[in-house]
LUMTOR-278009 format. One record per residue (C-alpha): residue number from 1; y, x, z. Coordinates in Angstrom, 3 decimals. Each point is the difference from the previous one (the first is absolute). Layout:
residues N
<node resi="NUM" v="Y" u="X" w="Z"/>
...
//
This chain:
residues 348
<node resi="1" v="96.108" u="49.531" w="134.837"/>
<node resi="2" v="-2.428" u="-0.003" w="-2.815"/>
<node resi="3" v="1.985" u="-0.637" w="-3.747"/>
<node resi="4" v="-1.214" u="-0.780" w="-3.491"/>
<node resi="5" v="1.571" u="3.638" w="-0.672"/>
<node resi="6" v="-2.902" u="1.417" w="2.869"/>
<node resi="7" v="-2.656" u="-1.220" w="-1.977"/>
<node resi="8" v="0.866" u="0.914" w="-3.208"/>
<node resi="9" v="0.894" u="3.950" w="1.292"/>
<node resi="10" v="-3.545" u="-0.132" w="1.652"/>
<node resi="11" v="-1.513" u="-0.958" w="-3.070"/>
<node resi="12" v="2.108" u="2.202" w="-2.003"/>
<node resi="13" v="-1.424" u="2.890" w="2.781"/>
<node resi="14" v="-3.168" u="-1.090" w="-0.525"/>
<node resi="15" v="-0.383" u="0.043" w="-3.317"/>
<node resi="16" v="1.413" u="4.099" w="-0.384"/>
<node resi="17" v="-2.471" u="0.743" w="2.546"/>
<node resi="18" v="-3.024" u="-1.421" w="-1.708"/>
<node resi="19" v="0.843" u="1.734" w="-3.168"/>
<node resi="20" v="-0.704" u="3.472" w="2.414"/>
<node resi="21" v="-3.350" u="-1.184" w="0.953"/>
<node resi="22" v="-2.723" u="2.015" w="-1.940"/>
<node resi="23" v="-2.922" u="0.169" w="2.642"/>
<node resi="24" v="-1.533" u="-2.553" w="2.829"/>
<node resi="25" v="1.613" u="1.409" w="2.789"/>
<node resi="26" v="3.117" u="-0.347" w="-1.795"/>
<node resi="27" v="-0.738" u="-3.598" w="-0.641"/>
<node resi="28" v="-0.564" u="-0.130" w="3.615"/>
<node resi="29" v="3.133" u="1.678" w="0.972"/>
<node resi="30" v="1.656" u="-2.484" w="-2.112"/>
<node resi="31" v="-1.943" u="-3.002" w="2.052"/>
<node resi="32" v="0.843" u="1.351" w="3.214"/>
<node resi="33" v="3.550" u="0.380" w="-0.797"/>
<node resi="34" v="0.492" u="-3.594" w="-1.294"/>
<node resi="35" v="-2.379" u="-2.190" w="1.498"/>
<node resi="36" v="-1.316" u="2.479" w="3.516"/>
<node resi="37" v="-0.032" u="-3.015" w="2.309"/>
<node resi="38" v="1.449" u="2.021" w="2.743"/>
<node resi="39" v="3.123" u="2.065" w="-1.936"/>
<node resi="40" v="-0.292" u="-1.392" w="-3.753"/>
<node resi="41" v="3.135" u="-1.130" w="-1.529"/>
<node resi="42" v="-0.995" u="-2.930" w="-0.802"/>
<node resi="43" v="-1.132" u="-1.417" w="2.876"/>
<node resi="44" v="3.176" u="1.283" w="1.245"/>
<node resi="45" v="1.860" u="-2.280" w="-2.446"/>
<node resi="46" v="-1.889" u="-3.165" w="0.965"/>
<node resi="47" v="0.692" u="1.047" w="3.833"/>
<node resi="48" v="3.579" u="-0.204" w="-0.789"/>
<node resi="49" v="-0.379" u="-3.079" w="-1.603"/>
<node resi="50" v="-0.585" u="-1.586" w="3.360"/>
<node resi="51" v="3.849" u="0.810" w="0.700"/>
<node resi="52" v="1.563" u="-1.566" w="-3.044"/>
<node resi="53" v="1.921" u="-3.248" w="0.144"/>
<node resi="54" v="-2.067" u="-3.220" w="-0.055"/>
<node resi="55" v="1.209" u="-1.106" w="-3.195"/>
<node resi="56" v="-0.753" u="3.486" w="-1.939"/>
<node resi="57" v="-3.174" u="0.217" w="2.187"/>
<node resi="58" v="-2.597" u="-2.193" w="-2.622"/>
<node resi="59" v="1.326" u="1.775" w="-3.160"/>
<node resi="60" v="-0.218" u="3.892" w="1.183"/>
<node resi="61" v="-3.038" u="-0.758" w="1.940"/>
<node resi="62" v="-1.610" u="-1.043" w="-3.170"/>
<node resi="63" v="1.390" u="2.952" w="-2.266"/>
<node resi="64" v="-1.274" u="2.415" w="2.621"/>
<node resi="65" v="-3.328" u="-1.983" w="-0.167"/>
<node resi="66" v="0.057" u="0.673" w="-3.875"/>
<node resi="67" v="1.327" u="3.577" w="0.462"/>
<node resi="68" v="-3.533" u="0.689" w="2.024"/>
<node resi="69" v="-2.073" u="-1.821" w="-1.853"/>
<node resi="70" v="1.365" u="1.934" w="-3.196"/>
<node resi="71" v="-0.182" u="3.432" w="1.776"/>
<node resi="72" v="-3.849" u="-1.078" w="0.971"/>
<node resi="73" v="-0.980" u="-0.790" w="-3.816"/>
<node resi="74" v="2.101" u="2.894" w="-1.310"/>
<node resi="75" v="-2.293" u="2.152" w="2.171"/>
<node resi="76" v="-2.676" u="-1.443" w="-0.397"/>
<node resi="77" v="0.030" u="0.535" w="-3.958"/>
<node resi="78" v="0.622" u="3.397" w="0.467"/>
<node resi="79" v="-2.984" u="0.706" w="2.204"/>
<node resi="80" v="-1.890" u="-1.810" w="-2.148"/>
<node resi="81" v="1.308" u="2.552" w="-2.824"/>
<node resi="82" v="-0.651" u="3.410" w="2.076"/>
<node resi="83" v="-3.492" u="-1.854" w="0.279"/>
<node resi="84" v="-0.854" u="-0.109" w="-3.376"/>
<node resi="85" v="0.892" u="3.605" w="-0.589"/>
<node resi="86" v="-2.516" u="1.312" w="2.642"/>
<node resi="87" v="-3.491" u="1.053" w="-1.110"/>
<node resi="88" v="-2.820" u="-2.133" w="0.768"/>
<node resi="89" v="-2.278" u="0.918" w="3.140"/>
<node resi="90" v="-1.905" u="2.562" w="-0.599"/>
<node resi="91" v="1.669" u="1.540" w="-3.373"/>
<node resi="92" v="0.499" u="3.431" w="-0.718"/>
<node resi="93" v="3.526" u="1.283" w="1.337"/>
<node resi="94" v="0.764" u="2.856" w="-3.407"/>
<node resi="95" v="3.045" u="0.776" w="1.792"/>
<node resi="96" v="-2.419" u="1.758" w="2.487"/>
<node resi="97" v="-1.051" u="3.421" w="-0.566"/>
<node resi="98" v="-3.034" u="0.856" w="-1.314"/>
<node resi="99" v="-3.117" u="0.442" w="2.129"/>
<node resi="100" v="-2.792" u="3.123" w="-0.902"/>
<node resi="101" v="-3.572" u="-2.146" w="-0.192"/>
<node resi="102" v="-2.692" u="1.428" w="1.698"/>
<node resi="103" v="-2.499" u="0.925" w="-2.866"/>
<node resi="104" v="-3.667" u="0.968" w="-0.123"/>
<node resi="105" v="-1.245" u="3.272" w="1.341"/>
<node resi="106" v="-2.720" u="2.095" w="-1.157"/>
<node resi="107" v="-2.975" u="1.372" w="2.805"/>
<node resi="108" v="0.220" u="3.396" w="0.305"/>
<node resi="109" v="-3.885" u="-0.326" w="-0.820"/>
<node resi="110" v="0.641" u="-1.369" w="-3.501"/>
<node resi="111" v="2.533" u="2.571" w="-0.543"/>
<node resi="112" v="-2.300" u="2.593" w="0.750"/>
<node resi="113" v="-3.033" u="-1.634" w="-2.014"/>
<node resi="114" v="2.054" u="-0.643" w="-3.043"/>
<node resi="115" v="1.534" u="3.867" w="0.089"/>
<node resi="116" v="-3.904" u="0.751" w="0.498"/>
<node resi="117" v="-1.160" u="-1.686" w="-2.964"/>
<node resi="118" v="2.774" u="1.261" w="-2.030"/>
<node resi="119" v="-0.935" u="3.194" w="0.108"/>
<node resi="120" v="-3.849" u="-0.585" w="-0.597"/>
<node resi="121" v="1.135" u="-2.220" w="-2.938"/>
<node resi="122" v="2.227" u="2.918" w="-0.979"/>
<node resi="123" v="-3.132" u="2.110" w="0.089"/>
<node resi="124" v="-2.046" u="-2.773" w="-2.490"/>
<node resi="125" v="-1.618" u="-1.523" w="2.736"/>
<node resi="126" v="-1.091" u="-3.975" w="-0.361"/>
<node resi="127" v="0.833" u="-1.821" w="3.446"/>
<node resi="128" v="-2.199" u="-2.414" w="1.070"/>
<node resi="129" v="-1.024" u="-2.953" w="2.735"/>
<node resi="130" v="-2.918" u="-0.934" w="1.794"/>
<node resi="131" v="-1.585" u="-3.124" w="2.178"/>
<node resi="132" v="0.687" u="0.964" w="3.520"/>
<node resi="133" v="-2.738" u="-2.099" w="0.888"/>
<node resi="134" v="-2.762" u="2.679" w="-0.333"/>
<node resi="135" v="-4.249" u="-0.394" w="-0.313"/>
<node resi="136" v="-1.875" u="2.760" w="1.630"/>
<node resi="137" v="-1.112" u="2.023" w="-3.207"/>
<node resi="138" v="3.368" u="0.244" w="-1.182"/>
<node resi="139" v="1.731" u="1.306" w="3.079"/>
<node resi="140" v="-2.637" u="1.970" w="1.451"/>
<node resi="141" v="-3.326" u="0.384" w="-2.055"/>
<node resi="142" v="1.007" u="0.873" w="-3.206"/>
<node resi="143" v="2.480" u="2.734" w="1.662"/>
<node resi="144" v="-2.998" u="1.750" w="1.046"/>
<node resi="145" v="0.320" u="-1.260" w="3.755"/>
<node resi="146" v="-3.305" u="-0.350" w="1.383"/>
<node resi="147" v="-0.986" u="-3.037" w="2.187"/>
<node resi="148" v="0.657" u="1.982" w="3.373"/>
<node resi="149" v="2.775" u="1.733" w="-1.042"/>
<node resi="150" v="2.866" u="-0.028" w="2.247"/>
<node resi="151" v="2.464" u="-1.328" w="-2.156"/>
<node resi="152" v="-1.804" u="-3.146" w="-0.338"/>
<node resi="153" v="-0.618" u="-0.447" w="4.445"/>
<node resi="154" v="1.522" u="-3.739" w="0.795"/>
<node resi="155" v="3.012" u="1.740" w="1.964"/>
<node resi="156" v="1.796" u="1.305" w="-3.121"/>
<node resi="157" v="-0.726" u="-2.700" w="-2.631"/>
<node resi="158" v="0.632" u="-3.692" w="0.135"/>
<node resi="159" v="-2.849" u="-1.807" w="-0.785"/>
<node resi="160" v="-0.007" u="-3.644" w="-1.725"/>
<node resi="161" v="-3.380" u="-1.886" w="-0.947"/>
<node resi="162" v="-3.297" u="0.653" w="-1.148"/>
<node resi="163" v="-2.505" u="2.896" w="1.069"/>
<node resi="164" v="-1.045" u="3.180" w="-1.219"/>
<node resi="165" v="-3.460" u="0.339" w="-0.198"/>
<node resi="166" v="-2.047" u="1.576" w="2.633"/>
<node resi="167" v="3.756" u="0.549" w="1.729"/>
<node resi="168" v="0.664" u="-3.272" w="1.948"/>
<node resi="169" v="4.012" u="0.575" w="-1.320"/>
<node resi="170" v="1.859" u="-2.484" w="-2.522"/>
<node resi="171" v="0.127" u="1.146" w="-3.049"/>
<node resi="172" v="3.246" u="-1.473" w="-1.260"/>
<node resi="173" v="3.081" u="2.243" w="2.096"/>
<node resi="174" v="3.648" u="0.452" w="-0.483"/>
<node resi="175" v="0.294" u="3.082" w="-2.028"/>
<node resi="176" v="0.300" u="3.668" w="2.088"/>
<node resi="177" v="1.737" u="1.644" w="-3.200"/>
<node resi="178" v="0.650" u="-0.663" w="-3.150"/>
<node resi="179" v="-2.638" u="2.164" w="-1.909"/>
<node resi="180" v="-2.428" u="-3.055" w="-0.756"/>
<node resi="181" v="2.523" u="-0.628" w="-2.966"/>
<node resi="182" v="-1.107" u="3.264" w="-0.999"/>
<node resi="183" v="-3.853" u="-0.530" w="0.305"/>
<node resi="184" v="1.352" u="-3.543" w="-2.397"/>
<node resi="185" v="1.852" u="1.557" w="-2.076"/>
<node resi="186" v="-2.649" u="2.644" w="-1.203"/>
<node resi="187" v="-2.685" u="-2.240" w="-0.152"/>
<node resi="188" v="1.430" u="-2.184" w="-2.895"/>
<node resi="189" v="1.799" u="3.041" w="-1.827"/>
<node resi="190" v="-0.913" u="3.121" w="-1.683"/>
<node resi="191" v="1.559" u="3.533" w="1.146"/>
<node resi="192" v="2.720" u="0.859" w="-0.683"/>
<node resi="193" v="1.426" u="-1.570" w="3.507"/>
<node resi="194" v="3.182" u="0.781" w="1.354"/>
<node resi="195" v="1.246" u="-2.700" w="2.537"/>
<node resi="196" v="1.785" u="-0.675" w="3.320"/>
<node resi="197" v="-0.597" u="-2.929" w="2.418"/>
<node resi="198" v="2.736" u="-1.024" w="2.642"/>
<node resi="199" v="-0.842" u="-2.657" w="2.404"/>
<node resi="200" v="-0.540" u="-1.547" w="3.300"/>
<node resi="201" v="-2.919" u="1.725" w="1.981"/>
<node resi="202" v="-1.836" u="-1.348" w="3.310"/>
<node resi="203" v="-0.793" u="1.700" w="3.106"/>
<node resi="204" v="-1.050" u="-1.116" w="3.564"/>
<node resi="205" v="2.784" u="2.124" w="1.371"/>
<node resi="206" v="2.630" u="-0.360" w="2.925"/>
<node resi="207" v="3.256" u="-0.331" w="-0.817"/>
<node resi="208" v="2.411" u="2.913" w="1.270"/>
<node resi="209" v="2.498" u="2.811" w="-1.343"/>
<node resi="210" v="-2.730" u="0.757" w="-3.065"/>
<node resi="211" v="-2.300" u="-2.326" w="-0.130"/>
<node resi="212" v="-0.181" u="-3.708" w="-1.067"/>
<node resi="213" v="-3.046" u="-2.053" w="-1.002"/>
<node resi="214" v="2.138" u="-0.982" w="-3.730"/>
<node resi="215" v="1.135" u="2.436" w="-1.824"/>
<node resi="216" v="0.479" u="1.418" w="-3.314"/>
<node resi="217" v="-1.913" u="2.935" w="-2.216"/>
<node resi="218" v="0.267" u="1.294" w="-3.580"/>
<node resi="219" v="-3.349" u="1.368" w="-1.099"/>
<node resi="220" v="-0.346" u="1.999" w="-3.276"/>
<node resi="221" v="-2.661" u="1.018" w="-2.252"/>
<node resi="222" v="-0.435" u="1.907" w="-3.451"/>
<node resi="223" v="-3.507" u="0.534" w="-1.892"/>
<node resi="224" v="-0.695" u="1.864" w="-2.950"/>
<node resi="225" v="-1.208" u="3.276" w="-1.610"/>
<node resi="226" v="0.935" u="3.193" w="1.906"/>
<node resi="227" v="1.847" u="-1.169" w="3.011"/>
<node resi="228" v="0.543" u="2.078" w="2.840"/>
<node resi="229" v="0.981" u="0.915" w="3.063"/>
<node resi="230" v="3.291" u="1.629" w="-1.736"/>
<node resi="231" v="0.869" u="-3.022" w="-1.328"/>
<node resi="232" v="0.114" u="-1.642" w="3.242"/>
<node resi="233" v="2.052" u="2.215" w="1.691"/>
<node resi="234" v="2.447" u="-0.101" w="-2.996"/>
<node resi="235" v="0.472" u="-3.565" w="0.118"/>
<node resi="236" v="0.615" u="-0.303" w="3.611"/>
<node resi="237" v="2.134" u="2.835" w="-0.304"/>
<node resi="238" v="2.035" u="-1.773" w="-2.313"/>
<node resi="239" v="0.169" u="-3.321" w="1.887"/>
<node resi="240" v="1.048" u="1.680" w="3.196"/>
<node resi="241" v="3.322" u="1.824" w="-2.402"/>
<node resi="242" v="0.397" u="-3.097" w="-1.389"/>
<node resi="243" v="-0.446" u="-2.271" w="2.916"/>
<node resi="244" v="2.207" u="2.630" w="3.021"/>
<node resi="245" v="1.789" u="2.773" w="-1.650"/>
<node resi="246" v="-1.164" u="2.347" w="-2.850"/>
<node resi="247" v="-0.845" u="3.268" w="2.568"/>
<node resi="248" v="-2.118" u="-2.168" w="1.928"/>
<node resi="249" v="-3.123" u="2.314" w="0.938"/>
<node resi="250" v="-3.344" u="-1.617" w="-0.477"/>
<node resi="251" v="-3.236" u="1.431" w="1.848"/>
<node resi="252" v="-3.793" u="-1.187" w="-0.616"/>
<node resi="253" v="-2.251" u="0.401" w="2.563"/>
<node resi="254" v="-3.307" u="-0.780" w="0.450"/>
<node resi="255" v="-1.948" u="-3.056" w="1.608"/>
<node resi="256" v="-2.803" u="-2.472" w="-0.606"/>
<node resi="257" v="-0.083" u="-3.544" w="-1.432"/>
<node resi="258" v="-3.071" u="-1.836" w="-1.498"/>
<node resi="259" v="1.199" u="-0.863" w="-3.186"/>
<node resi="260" v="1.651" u="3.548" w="-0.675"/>
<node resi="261" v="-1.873" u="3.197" w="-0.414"/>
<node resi="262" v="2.002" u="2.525" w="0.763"/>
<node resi="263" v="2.057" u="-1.748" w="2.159"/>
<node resi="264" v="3.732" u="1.279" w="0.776"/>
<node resi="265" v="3.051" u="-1.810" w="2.428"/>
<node resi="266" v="3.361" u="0.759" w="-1.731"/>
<node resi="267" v="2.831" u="0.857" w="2.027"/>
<node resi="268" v="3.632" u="0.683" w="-0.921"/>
<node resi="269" v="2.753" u="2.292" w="1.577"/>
<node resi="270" v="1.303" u="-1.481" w="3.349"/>
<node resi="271" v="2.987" u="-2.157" w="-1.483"/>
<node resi="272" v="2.526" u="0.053" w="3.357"/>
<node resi="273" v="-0.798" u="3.682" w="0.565"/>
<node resi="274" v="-0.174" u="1.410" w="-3.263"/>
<node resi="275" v="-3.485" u="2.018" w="0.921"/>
<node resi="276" v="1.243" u="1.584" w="3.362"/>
<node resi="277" v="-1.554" u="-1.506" w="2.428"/>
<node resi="278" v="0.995" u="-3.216" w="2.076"/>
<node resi="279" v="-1.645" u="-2.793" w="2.156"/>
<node resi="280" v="-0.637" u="-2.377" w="-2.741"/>
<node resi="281" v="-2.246" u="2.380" w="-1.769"/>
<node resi="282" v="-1.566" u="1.143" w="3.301"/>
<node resi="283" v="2.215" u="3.755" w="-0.818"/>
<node resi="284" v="-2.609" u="0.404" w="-2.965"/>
<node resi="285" v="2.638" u="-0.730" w="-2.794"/>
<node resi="286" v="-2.070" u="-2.092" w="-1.829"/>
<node resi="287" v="-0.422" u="-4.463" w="-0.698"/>
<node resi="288" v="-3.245" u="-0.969" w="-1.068"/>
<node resi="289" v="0.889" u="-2.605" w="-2.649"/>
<node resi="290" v="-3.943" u="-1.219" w="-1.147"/>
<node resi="291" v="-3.271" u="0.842" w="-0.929"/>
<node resi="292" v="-1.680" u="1.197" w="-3.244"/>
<node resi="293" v="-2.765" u="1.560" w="-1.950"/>
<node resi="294" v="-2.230" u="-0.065" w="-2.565"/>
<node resi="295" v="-1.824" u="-3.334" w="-0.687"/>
<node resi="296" v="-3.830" u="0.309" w="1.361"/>
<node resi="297" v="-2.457" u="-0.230" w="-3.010"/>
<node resi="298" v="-1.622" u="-2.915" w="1.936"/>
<node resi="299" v="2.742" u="-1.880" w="-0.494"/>
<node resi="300" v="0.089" u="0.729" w="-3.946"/>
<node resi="301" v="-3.934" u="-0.858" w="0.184"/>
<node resi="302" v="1.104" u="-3.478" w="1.548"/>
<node resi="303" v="2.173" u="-0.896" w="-2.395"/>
<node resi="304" v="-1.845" u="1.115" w="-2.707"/>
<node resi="305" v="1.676" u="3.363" w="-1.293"/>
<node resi="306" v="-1.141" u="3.185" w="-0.826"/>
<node resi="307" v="0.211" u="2.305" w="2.715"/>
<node resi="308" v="-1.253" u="2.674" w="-1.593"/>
<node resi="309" v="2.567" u="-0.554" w="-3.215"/>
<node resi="310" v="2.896" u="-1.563" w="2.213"/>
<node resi="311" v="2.097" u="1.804" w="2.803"/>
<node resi="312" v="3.294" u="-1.600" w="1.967"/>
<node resi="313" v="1.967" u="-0.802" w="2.668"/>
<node resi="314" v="0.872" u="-1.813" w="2.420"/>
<node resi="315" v="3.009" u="-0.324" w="2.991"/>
<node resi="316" v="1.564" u="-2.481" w="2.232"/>
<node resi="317" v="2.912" u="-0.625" w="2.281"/>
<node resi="318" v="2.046" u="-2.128" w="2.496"/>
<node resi="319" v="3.147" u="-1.541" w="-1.543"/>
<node resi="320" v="1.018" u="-0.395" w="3.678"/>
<node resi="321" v="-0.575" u="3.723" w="0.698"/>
<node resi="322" v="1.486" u="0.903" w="-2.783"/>
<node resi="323" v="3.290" u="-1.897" w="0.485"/>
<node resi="324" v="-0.036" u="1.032" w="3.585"/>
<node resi="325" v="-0.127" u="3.798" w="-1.379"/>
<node resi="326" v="3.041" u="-1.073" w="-2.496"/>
<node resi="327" v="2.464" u="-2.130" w="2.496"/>
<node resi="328" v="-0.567" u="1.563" w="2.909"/>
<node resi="329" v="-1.646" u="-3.168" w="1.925"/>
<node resi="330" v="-1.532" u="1.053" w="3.216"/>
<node resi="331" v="-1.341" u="-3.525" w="0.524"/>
<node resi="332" v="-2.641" u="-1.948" w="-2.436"/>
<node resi="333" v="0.438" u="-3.087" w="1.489"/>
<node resi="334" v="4.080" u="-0.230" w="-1.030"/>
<node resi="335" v="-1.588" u="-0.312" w="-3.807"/>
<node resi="336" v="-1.198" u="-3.343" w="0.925"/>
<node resi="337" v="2.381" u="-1.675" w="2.738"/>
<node resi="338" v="2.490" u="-1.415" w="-2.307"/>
<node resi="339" v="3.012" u="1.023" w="2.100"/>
<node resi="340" v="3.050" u="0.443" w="-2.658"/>
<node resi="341" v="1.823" u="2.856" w="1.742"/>
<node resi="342" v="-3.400" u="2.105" w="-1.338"/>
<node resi="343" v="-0.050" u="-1.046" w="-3.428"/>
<node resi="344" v="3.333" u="0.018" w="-1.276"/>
<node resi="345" v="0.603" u="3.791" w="0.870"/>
<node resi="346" v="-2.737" u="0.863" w="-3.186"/>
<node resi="347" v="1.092" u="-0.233" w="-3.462"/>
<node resi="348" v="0.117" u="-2.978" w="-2.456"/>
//
């Protein structure tokens, strides 16, 4: 039988237990225990109550009543204190550890371009930019390209608006190089000139494992009194040391371009073999890295210089073929598919 003394051990009980609780489950352990409708104690009290004589029946039925209800705002007070202690949805947890962000990456491309231009800077070199939106003159004429030169046939270049006369062709195009910045350049400044031009070309190429119709060249040009050919081979002798590693072997040979005369293709010692021979450099040990040469005197006649007084040169090259040549990329296309696995292996 249920006694005055049973309800005041039970809340005695109660009350050591609840000083324990420090977390919601143990809140909820402390529920279950006194108020689980199946095995809680206190619903075992008022069961018992049932068996109590009829004339003590009323008065511990109602302080059993009150024992409940107390045990019910008791824990409800202290849920509502575990409550106020949380963080609010969606607040930062600092007893979490610390997460690494994911941070910008630089394009193997820029890399290369900036090292590229630090060097010609290095060497007093002015870098510039140029519209890569092109008229005809600029990209072809005044580069000593005739009207049926090859260079200038529909299938290479991408032509915009407008017509060249007598030609049927636009005469607005996406640029094929970057050498029209040249052609600018010199026709609003006196010699001495010594600049480089990176930028986007255009060409109506497919894409594949070398080729893509975007891509990137630095072009390079010095004018003055006295250049020569000895210059030029210095310079990009000293790029490629500076650029790949300082016994890097540099060979000129010669070939034709319009607005060079003579005209030379510059290659470099086969990187992966080291000069002895392997498939990538078809067993020859040697990369060709650009083309070069001696600026035409037409093109110092269309620009208004001296050719008789003035002498220079001029060279250009693929950023992508260089960078290939540097990383080891057997694949043009990875420069431009975005794929994270690819760019984070290169350095910040």
């Amino acid at each position: 039988m249920t006694t005055d003394s049973d309800i005041a051990r039970l809340r005695a009980e109660f009350q050591q237990d609840s000083a324990r609780v420090s977390s919601e489950s143990d809140l909820q352990a402390l529920r279950d225990k006194y108020l689980g409708r199946k095995n809680g104690l206190v619903t075992a009290l008022m069961k018992s109550v049932a068996s109590a004589p009829p004339d003590l029946k009323p008065a511990l039925g109602k302080a059993a009543n009150e024992l409940k209800q107390e045990f019910e705002q008791h824990l409800n007070e202290r849920r509502a204190a575990l409550d106020a202690t949380k963080a609010p949805a969606g607040a930062v947890d600092i007893s979490l550890p610390g997460r690494t962000p994911l941070i910008g990456h630089r394009h193997p491309l820029t890399i290369v371009r900036e090292q590229i231009e630090a060097i010609f800077t290095r060497l007093g070199y002015q870098v510039l930019e140029g519209p890569e939106i092109e008229d005809d003159y600029h990209n072809f004429e005044a580069l000593n390209m005739p009207a049926d030169h090859p260079a200038r046939d529909m299938q290479d270049t991408l032509y915009l608006s407008g017509e060249v006369a007598g030609l049927g062709r636009p005469a607005t195009l996406l640029r094929t190089h970057t050498s029209p910045m040249q052609i600018r350049y010199m026709e609003s400044h006196e010699p001495p000139v010594r600049i480089i031009v990176p930028g986007k070309v255009y060409r109506r190429d497919d894409l594949d494992l070398t080729h893509t119709p975007m891509f990137q060249q630095v072009e390079g040009l010095v004018v003055g009194d006295g250049i020569t050919m000895a210059d030029l081979k210095g310079t990009l002798t000293a790029f490629a040391h500076e650029l790949f590693e300082p016994d890097t072997k540099v060979q000129i040979r010669p070939s034709f371009f319009p607005y060079t005369e003579p005209s030379a293709e510059v290659f470099i010692g086969c990187v992966f073999c080291h000069g002895e021979g392997c498939p990538i450099c078809k067993r020859t040990g040697w990369l060709e890295i650009g083309g070069s040469g001696m600026v035409h005197p037409a093109v110092f006649e269309s620009v208004g210089y001296d050719p008789d007084r003035y002498t220079g040169f001029a060279f250009g090259m693929g950023i992508e073929r260089i960078a290939i040549l540097k990383y080891g990329v057997d694949d043009i296309r990875l420069f431009y598919e975005n794929d994270l696995r690819f760019l984070e292996q290169f350095p910040l």
